[in-house]
C-alpha positions in Angstrom: 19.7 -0.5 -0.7 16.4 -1.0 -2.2 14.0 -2.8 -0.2 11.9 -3.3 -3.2 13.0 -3.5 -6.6 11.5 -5.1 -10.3 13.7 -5.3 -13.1 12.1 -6.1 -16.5 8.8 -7.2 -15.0 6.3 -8.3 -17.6 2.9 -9.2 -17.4 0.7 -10.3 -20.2 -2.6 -11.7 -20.3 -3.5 -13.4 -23.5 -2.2 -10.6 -26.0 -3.0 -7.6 -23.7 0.5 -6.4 -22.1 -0.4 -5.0 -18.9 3.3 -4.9 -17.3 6.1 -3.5 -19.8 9.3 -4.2 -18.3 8.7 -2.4 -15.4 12.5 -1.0 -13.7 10.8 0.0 -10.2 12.7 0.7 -6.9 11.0 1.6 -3.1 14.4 2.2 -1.0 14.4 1.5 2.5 12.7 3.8 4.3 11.0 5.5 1.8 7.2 6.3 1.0 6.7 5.9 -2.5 3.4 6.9 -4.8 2.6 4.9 -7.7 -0.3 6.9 -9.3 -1.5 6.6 -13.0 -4.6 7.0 -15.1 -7.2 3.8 -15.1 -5.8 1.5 -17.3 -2.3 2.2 -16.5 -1.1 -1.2 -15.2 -1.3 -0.1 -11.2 -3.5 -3.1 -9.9 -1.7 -5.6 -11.9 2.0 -4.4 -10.7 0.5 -4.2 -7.0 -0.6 -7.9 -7.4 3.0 -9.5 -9.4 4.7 -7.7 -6.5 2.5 -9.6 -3.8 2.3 -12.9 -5.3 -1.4 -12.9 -6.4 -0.2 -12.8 -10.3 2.7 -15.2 -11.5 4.7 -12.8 -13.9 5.5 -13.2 -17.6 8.6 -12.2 -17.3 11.5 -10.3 -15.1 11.9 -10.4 -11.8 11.0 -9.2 -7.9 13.4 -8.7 -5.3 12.8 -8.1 -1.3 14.9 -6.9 1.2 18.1 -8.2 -1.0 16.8 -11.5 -2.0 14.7 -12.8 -5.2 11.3 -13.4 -4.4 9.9 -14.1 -8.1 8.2 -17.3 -7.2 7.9 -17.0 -3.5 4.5 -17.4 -2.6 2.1 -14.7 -1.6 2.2 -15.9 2.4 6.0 -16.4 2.5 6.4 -12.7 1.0 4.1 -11.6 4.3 6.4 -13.9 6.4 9.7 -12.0 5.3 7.9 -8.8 6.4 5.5 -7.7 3.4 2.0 -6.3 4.7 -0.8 -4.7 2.6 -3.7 -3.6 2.8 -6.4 -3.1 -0.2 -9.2 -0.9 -1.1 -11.9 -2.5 0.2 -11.3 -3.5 3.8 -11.4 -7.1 5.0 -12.2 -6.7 8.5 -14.5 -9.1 10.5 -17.4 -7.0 10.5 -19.3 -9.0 13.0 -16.8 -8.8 15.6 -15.3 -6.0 18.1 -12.8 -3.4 17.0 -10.6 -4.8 19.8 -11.2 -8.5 18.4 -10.4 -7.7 15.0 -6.9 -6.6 16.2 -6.3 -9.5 18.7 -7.3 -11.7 15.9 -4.1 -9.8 13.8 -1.7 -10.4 17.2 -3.2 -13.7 18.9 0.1 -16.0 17.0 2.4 -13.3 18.1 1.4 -12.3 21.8 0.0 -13.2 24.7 -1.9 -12.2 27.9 -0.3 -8.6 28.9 1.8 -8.2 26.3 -1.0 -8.7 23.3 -3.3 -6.6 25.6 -0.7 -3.7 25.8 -0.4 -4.2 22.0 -3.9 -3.7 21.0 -4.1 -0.3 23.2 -1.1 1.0 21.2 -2.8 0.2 17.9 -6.2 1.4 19.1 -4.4 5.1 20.3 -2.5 5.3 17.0 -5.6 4.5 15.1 -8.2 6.8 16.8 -10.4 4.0 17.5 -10.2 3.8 21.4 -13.3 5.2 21.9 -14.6 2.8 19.5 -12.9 -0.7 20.8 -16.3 -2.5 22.1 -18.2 -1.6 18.5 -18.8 -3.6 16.0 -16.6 -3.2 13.5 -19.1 -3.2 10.7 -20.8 -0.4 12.8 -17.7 1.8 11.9 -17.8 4.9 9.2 -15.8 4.2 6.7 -12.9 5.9 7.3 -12.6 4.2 10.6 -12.9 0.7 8.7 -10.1 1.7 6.8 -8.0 2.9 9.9 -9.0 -0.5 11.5 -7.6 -2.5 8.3 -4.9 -0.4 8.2 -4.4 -1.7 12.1 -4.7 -5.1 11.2 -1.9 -5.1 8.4 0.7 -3.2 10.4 0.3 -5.4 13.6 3.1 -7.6 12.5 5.2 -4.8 12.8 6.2 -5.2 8.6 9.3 -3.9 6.9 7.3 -2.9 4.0 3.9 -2.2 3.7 1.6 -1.9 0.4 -0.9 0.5 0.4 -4.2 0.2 -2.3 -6.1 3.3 -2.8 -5.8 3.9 1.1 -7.7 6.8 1.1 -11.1 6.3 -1.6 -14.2 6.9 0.1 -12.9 9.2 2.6 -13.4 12.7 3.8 -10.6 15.3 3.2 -10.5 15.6 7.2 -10.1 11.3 7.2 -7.5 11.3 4.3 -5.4 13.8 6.2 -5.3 12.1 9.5 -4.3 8.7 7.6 -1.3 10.7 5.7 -0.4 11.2 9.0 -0.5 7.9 9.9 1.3 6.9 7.4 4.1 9.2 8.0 4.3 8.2 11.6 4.7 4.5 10.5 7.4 5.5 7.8 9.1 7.5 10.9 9.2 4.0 13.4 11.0 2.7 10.1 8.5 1.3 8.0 8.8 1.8 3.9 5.9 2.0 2.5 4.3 1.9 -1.2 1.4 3.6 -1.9 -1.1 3.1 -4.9 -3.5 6.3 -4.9 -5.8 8.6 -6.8 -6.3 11.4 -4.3 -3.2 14.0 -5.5 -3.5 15.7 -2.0 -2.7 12.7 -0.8 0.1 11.6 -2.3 1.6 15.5 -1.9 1.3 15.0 1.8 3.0 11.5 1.7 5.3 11.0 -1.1 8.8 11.3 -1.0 9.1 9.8 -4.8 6.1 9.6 -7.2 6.4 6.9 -10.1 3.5 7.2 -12.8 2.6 4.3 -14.8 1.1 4.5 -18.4 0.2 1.6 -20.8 1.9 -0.4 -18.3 5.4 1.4 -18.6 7.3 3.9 -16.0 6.5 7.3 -17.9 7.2 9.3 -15.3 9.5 9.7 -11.9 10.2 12.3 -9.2 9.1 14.3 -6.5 5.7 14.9 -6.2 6.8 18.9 -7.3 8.3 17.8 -10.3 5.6 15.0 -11.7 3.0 18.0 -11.0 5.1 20.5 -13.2 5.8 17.8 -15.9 3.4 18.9 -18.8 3.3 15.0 -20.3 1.9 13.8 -16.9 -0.8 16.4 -16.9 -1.6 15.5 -20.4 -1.9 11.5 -20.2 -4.8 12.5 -17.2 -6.6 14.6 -19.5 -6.6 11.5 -22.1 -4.2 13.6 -25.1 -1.2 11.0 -24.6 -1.9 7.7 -26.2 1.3 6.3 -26.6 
């Protein structure tokens, strides 16, 4: 069963239409790439499926149940995590606080401590626990973000651009995060850029263009397909 699925999902905004009856499926235990030119309607299908846009149509389904006009914190209760682009961590705290501040409603004393040295290990930021966490590089910001959304231990995590800003060294060791995460059980949907990326990741790659699936496979066959290469280079426009 799909642990994610749209069907029809429409999003306009005035007479711009962003969304185009999207038909979209993550199964369970899948990692899945949604890549796409700029413009392509990535952001805006991100945000209908997390709440943060109300959509003009269709609907959104989690884990078996309709979720179209759940709200954005309800969807994280039922076991949706994300994390965007830009980090939100508390930059004037400690690496360690950030991630007790993730786990402090969930666990307590031992069991919270023990937590945060599991997460700390899987994130390569022991050595790093007492800094600051605005004192980070950014990779390391991301990792620690990355931390903060997976402490709830989430059926489904949402991935935005996980990798921009980083070295090729960095975006390798989060693929491999993110494949050890999708081994414990995790599904996870990925919005990305960096096509080294999403070949080390993807077990199904949907492209988006003008807001409409133009494109689905395995990251081998969106690669050979001569209308995906062409809509990058700007010769598709419709």
């Amino acid at each position: 069963m799909a642990i994610l699925e749209t069907r029809k999902l429409d999003k306009w905004f005035g007479g711009l239409h962003v969304t185009d009856a999207v038909d979209f499926a993550v199964e369970t235990g899948e990692i899945h790439c949604l890549i796409g030119p700029n413009g392509a309607g990535k952001s805006t299908f991100f945000r209908l499926v997390l709440g943060e846009h109300a959509p003009s149509g269709g609907q959104i389904f989690y884990d078996g149940r309709d979720i179209t006009k759940a709200k954005p914190f309800e969807r994280i209760r039922r076991g949706i995590s994300v994390k965007f682009q830009v980090p939100g961590i508390f930059q004037a705290l400690k690496v360690r606080q950030n991630l007790q501040i993730a786990l402090q409603h969930h666990l307590e004393g031992s069991s919270l401590n023990e937590e945060i040295d599991r997460l700390l290990e899987f994130l390569k930021l022991k050595d790093a626990e007492s800094q600051l966490a605005g004192s980070l590089s950014h990779g390391q910001k991301q990792w620690l973000e990355i931390g903060m959304a997976i402490a709830l231990k989430p059926k489904l995590l949402l991935l935005d651009e996980p990798t921009a800003g980083m070295t090729p060294d960095e975006t390798f060791a989060t693929g491999e995060m993110v494949q050890a995460l999708n081994a414990q059980g995790v599904s996870v949907l990925a919005v990305e850029h960096d096509m080294a990326f999403v070949r080390q990741i993807a077990q199904k790659v949907t492209v988006l263009h003008f807001g409409k699936v133009f494109a689905q496979g395995t990251i081998d066959e969106i690669v050979a397909d001569e209308r995906v290469a062409a809509i990058y280079l700007g010769e598709v426009h419709a």
